[in-house]
C-alpha positions in Angstrom: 104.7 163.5 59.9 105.7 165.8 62.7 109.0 165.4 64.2 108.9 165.7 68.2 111.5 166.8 70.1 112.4 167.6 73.9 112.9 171.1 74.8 116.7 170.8 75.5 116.1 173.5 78.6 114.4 170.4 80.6 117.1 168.9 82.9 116.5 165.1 82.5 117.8 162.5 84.8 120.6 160.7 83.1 119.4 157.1 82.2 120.7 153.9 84.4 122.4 151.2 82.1 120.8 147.8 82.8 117.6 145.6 82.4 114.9 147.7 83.3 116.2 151.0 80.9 116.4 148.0 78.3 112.9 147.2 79.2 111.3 150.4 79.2 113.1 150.9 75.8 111.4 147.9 74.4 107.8 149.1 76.0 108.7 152.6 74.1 109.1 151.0 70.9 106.9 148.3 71.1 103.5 151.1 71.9 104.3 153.3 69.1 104.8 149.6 66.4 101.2 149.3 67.7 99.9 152.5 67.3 101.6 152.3 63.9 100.0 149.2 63.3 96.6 150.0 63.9 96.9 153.0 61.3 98.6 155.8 62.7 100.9 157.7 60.4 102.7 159.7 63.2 102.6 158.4 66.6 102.4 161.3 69.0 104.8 160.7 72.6 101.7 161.3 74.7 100.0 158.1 73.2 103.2 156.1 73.3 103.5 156.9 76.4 100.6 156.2 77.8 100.4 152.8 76.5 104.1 151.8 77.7 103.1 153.2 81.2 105.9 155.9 81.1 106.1 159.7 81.5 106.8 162.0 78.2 109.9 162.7 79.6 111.3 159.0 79.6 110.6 158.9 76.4 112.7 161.4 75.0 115.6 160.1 78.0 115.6 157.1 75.1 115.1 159.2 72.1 116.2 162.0 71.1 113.1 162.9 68.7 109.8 160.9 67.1 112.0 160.7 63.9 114.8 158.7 65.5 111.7 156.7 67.6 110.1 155.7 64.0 113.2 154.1 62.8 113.5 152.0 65.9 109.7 151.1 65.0 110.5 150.5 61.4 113.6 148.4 62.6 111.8 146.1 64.2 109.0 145.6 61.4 112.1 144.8 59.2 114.4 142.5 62.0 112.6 139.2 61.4 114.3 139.1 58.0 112.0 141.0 55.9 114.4 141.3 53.2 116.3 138.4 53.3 114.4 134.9 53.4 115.8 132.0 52.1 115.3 130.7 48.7 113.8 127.9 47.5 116.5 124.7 46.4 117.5 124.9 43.0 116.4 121.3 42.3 112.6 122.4 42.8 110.3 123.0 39.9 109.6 126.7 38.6 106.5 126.3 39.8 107.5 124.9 43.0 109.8 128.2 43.6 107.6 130.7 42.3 105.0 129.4 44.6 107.3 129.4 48.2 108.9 132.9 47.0 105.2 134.3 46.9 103.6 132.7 49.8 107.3 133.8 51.5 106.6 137.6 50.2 103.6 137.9 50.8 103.5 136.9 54.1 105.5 139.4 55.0 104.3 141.8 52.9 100.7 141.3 54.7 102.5 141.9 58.3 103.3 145.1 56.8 100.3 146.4 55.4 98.5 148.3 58.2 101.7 150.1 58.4 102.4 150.8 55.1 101.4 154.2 55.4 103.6 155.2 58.3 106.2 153.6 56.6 106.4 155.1 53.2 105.9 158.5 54.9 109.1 157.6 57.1 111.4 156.8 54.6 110.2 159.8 52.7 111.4 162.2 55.4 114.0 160.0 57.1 117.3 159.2 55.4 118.3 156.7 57.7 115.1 155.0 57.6 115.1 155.1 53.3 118.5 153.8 53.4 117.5 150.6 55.2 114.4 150.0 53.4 116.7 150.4 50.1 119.2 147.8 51.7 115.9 145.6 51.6 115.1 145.9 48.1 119.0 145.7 46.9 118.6 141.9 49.3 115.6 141.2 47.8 116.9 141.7 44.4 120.3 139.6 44.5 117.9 136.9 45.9 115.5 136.9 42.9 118.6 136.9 40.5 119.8 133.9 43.3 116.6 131.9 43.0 115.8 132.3 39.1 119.5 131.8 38.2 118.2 128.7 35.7 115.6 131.1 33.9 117.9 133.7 33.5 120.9 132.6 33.1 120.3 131.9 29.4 119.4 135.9 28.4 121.6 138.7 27.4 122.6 141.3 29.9 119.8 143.6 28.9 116.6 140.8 28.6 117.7 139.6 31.8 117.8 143.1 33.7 114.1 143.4 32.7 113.2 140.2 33.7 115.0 140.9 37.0 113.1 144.0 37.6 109.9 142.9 36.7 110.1 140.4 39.3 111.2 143.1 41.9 108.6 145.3 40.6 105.8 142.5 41.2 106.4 140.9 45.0 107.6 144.6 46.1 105.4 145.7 49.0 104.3 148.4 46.8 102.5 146.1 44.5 100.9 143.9 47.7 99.5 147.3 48.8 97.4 147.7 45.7 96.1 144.4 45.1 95.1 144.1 48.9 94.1 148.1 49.7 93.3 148.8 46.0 91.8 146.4 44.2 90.6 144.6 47.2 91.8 141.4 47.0 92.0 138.5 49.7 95.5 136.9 50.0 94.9 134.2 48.5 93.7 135.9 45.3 96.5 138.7 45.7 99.0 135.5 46.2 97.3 134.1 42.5 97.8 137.3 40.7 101.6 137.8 41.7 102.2 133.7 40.5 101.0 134.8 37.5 102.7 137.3 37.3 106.1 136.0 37.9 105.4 132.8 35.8 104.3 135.9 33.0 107.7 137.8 33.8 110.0 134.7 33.6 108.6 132.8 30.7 108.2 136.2 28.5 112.0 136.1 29.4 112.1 133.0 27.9 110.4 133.4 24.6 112.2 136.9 23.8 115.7 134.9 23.9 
């Protein structure tokens, strides 16, 4: 992933505050989530350009390079709550739960999949787009420990950290990439395997109390 940059000796016009730079920022931003989308790792400003109907030049008067135009992109593949979803009630079954936080996590696990490989090359070469993508999982963790309070509640420190983990580990995006890309499974099978799998992570917590 090649960073993009302006040559600084270009004058550019200074940008005009109001709807239409707004506009024109989300066109920007919204052209290179598609080219993203459809399996580009690295965006190039002449494409993104051309599909938001503006020059080259408008689109570094918005951004500065590609890197800083990626974490816009990845910003809006994580607004719609990615992270943080609510939880199921308390008073619902364990089944009940483990089946909404996996339909929940997986659907947005699946918007993310044509992505994912602009994405993990982002945060691999972007701090500030790792350190949102971290904030994600430390969100999605405290809501796993939030959800399964019941089930783990009742195992020491340690037992419990496992338990905790492998339920990260298990609905992380990661894991919906290989049994989707990987293995090859449809949803609804990838969405079977991870119930299984949590119901496998939180009753082995059980039995090893």
């Amino acid at each position: 992933m090649e960073v993009e940059a302006l040559n600084r000796q270009v004058l550019l016009r200074p940008i005009v505050v109001g709807g239409r730079v707004a506009r024109t920022r989300e066109a920007i931003v919204a052209s290179a989530l598609t080219l993203a989308e459809a399996g580009d790792v690295a965006p190039i400003v002449r494409d993104i350009a051309r599909m938001a109907g503006v020059s080259a030049r408008t689109v570094f008067q918005h951004f500065a390079d590609t890197a800083e135009l990626y974490v816009a992109v990845l910003d809006r593949v994580l607004a719609p709550g990615f992270g943080d979803m609510a939880g199921p009630g308390a008073a619902l079954p364990l089944d009940g739960r483990i089946r909404l936080v996996v339909e929940r996590g997986a659907d947005r696990c699946e918007r993310l999949l044509p992505m994912w490989t602009f994405v993990e090359t982002l945060q691999r070469r972007s701090a500030p787009a790792a350190d949102r993508l971290a904030r994600v999982y430390a969100v999605n963790n405290a809501n796993l420990a939030q959800w399964f309070e019941g089930e783990l509640s009742g195992l020491r420190s340690e037992q419990r950290a496992q338990v905790l983990n492998a339920l990260a580990l298990a609905l992380a995006p990661e894991s919906w990439v290989v049994l989707r890309q990987r293995l090859g499974l449809t949803v609804e099978r990838a969405r079977d395997e991870l119930r299984f799998v949590v119901g496998a992570a939180l009753s082995g917590g059980a039995i090893r109390r």
